[in-house]
N, C-alpha and C positions, 0 to 999 in steps of 0.2 A: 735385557729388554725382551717382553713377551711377543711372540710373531705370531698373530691372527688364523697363519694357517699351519702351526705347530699344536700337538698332543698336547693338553691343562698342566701339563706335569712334565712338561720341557722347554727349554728355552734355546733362541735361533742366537747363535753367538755373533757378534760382530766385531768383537775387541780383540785384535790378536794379544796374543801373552804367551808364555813359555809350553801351553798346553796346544800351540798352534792356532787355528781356528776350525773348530769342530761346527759339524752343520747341525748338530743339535746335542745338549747335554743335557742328561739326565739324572741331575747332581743327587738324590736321596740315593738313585741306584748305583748312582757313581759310574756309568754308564757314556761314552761318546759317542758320536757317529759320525763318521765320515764319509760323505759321496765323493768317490773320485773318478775325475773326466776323462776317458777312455784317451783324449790327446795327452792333456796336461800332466798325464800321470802313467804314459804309456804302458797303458793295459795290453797284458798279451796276447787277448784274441785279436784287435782290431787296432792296434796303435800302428802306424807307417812313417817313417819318417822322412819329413818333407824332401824334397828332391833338392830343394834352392834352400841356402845358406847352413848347410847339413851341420855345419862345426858348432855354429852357435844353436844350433836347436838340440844337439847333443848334449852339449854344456848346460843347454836350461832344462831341459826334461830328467838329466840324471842329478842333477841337483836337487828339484822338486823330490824325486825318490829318495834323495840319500834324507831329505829331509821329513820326509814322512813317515820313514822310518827310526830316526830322532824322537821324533814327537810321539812316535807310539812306544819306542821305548822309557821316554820321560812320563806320559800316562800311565803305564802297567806299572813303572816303578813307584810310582803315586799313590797305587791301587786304584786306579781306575781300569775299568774294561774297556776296551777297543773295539769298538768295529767299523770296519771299513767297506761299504759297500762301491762296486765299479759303478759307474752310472748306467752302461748296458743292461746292468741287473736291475731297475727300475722297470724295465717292459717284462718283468714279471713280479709284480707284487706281493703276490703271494710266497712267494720263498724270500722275498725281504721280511714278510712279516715275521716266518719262520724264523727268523735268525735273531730278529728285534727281541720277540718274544722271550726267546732261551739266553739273550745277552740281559734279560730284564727279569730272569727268573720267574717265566711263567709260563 
């Protein structure tokens, strides 16, 4: 399904399947992109983790990692390209572009 405020030439995924769910695919390029949320995916500049019920937010955050790592290894095995951008990196777009770019070969 095409999402209004996606690039002509990508689609906004919504159906999970064994490729996970990518925030956007670029199926000619074979190309995926992933935002991932500085909590949910404990990014190393800025992730903390919570002070209250520490055991299960452990459990859930290293899980989501172990799994996002799954999913990018089932892509690359695919031949697909991976990228994953943090979502910190979003307050600067221009170096997201940069990297979109050279993962779109251009």
């Amino acid at each position: 399904m095409a999402d209004k405020s996606c690039p002509a030439n990508s689609r906004r995924l919504r159906e999970p399947d064994e490729s996970g769910r990518p925030d956007f695919a670029f199926r000619a390029e074979r190309v995926v992109v992933f935002v991932d949320g500085c909590f949910w995916h404990m990014c190393p500049k800025h992730f903390h983790m919570p002070a209250n019920n520490r055991a299960f937010w452990k459990k859930k955050l290293t899980a989501n990692q172990a799994r996002d790592r799954l999913v990018t290894k089932t892509l690359r095995t695919a031949g697909w390209r991976v990228v994953r951008i943090w979502e910190h990196d979003l307050r600067k777009p221009a170096r997201v572009l940069v990297r979109l770019r050279a993962a779109l070969g251009g």
